[in-house]
N, C-alpha and C positions, 0 to 999 in steps of 0.2 A: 313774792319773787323779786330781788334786784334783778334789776338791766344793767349792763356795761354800758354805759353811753361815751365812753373814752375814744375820744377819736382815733383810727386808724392812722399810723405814724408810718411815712413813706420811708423805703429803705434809701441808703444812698449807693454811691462806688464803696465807701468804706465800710460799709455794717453790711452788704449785701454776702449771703453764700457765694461759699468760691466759684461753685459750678466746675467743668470740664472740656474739654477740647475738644474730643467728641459726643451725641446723645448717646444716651443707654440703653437705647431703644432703634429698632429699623419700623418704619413703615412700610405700607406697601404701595403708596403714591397713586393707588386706583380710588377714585371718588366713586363711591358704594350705591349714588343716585344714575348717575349719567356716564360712569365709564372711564371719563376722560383724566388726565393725568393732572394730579393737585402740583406735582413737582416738576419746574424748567425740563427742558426746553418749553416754550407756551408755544402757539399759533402765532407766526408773525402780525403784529399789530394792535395782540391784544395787549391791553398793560393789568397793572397792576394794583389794587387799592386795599387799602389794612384800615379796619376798622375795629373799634373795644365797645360794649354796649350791653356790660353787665357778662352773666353766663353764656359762655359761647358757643353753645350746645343751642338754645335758641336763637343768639345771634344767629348763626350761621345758614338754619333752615331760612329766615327773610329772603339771603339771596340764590342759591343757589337754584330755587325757583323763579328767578328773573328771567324773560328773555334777553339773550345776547350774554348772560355771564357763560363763561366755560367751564370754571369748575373756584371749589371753595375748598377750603383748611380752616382750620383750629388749630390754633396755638399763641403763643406767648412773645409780645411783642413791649416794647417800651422801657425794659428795666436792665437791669445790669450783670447778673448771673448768666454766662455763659450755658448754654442747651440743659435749660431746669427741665427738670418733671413737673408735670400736673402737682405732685404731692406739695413739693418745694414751693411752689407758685401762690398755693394755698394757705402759706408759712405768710403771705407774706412777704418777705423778705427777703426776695430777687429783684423787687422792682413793677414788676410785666404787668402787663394787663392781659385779662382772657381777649383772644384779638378771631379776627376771620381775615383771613386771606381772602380775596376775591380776584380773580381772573376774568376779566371782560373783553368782550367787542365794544368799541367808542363809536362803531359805526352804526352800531345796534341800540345798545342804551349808552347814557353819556352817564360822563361821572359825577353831572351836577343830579341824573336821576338817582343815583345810588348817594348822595348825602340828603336826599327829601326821605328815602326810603329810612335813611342810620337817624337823621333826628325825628322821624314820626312813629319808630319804634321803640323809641324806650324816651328816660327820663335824664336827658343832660342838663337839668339844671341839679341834678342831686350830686352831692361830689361825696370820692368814695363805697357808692353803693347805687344799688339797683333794687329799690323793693326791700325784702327780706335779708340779697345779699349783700352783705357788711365786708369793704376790706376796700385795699387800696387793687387790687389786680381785679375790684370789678367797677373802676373807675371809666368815665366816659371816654373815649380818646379816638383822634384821626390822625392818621400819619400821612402825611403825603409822597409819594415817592416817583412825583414829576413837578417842575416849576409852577406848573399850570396847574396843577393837582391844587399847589401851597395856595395859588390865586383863588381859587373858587374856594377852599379850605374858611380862608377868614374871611372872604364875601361872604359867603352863606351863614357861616356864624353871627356874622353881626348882625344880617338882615334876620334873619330867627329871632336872636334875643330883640329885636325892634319887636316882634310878633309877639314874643312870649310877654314883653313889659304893656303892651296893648291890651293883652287879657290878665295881666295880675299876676302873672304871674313871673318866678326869679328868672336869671341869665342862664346863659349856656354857659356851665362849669367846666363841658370837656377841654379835655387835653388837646393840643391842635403843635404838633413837631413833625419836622421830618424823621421817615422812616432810618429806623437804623435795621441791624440785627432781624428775622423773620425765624422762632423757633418753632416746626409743627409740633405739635401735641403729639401722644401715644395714639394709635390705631383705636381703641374702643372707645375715644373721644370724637373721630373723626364720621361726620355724620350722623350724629347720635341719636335726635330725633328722627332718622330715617329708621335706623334699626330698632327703635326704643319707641314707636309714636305715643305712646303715652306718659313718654316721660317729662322731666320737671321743666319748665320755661318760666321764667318767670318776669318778663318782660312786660312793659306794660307803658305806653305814651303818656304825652302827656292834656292829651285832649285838642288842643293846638296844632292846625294843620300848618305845617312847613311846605310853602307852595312857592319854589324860588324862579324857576322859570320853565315851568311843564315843557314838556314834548309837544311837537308837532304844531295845532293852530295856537296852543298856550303861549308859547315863545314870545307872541306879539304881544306889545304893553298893552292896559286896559282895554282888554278883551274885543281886541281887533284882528283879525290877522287875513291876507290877503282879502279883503274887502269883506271879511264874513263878520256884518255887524250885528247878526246873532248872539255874540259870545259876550256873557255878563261878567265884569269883575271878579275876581276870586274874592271869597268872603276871609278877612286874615282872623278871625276867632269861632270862636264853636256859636257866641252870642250872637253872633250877625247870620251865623246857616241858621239858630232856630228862629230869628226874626225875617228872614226871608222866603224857608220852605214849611209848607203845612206839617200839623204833625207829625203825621203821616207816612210825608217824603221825610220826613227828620229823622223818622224812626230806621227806614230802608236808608237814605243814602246816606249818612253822620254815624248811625249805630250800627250798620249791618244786618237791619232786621229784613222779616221775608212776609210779603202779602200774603192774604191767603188765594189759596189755587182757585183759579177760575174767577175771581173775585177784580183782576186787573182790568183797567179798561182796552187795553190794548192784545189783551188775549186771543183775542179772534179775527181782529179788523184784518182787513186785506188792502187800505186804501195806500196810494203810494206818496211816496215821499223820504224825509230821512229821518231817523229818530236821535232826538239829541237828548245831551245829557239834562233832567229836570233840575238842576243845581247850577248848570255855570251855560248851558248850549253849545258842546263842544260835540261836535258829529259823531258820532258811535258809528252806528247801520244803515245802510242802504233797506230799502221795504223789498227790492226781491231776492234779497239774501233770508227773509222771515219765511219760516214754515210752519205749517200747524202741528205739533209735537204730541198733543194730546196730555202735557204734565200741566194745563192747568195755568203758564206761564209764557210770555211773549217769549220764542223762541228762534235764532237765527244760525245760520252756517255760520257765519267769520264777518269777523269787524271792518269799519270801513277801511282801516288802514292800520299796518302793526302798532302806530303811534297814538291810535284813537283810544284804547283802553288798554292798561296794566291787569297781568294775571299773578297772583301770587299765589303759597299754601296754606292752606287756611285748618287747620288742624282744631277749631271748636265743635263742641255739640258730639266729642268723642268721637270722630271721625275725619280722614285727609282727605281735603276737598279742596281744588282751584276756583278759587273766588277771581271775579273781575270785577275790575274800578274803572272809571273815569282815569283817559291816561292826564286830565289837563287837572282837576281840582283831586282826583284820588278820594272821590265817593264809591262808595259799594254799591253795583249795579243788579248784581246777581250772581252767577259760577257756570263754569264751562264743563259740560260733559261729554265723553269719547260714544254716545249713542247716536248720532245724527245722523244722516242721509250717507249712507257711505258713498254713492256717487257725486257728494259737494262737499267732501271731504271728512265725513265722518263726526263734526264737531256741533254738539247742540249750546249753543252761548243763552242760558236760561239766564235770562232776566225780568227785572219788577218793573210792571207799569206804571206804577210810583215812581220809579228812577229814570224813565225815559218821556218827553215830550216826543209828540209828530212834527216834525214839521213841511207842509206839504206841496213845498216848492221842488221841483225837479233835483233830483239827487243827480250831483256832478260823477260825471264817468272816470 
């Protein structure tokens, strides 16, 4: 069997479809997850980020399970055919890239958290494609569409490709322009893997944690932050997490694997203290938030602080599940389920005692 190995050949203003003045298509501007409205007016305050990162059908499930985004779109941003279709887009030969809209609170998550999230979810150093998918509209790309946006835009890029040349690996290929133009997609593109969960995604990192300036005690340079000299360096490649955590913890917090039940050591203890992350010691839990749950697994109400750990959707192993990380290095701790104590707010945060240390100095109120 040949391959085509001919590069994908980007359209211009002049070779691009004419397109039209208005779509050919209505939405209905209800986001199928949460309710809230993918089209302006927004929430005062929230802004606005566009992001390309391969098929946008997976793009887009990463964020709309963020806390603090308000709602997300699909559609086609970067090229030059005025209000293409999906089909057109696919030619080719409008320009675009498959994009996500993302709507945020900046008071909730910041926008440097949402480009750790766009470069630790797929592969920007591949230009033109993502994996399997071949073309120029599933090319990497960031638009900015605030001054400040453009700032952290190519800090963050640079600082990554310093990451990415540290482990061997190439630069950050994406696209990095301000935003022009925002085309939604057609309706049965919009949330696709919520209606479809088993449908195609085909994203995939690139092993390489992008860790630009975590949330909350991370913020602080080398692992300081207001006098909490607990907190270890972030490790900037995959070679230095498996040279500093046992197998073990390498396997739970780097790959996402799960201890076996009842097997943890922290399954049962009662003793108090905080529990920190076993990768970097960034505060997770309070010990009188921990309840005995009876799954086998160190299990709590609610984290020490909204900023302590990231919950995202985790849709492996054939099933939609909220996984929770580390909000400071973004290791896999465990997953959050709606069975807990209904009187301490119903949430069981099931985690590995692989991925947490005690530590059993008085936990700050």
């Amino acid at each position: 069997m040949l391959w085509n190995r001919t590069k994908p050949e980007m359209a211009t203003a002049e070779t691009a479809l004419p397109g039209r003045s208005e779509p050919l298509f209505d939405i209905t501007g209800i986001h199928a997850v949460n309710g809230h409205s993918m089209v302006p007016p927004y929430p005062a305050g929230d802004e606005v980020a566009i992001f390309a990162l391969g098929c946008f059908w997976g793009a887009e499930r990463l964020f709309w399970a963020i806390p603090g985004v308000y709602s997300t779109a699909v559609g086609f941003a970067g090229g030059f055919t005025e209000n293409p279709t999906y089909e057109e887009t696919c030619t080719g030969r409008t320009g675009h890239t498959e994009a996500v809209h993302v709507v945020f609170d900046p008071s909730v998550v910041t926008y440097r958290q949402l480009l750790e999230v766009f470069f630790n979810e797929h592969d920007p150093t591949q230009e033109n494609r993502q994996g399997n998918d071949v073309g120029t509209q599933y090319r990497s790309a960031i638009y900015w569409t605030t001054d400040e946006q453009k700032v952290e835009v190519v800090s963050a890029a640079a600082a990554y490709s310093k990451t990415l040349a540290k482990a061997g690996k190439g630069s950050v290929m994406s696209e990095l322009a301000p935003a022009g133009p925002f085309y939604f997609a057609e309706e049965y593109h919009q949330q696709y893997l919520f209606k479809v969960p088993n449908g195609y995604c085909g994203l995939q990192g690139t092993g390489v944690t992008c860790a630009l300036a975590p949330p909350g005690p991370a913020a602080a340079p080398e692992g300081t932050t207001d006098g909490d000299a607990k907190l270890r360096p972030l490790a900037s490649t995959d070679d230095e997490w498996r040279k500093r955590l046992t197998p073990a913890q390498y396997d739970v917090l780097r790959r996402s694997g799960t201890e076996r039940a009842f097997a943890g050591t922290y399954t049962d203890t009662e003793d108090s203290g905080m529990y920190r992350c076993a990768a970097c010691g960034n505060p997770l839990y309070a010990s009188d938030t921990k309840f005995h749950s009876g799954s086998g697994w160190p299990s709590f109400t609610e984290a020490l602080s909204p900023d302590a750990v990231e919950v995202i959707e985790d849709a492996s192993h054939g099933m939609i599940r909220t996984e929770v990380r580390c909000g400071r290095c973004h290791s896999h701790l465990g997953h959050v389920f709606p069975d807990g104590p209904q009187d301490r707010g119903g949430q069981r945060h099931c985690m590995n005692s692989l991925a947490l240390e005690l530590d059993p100095e008085p936990t700050p109120s």
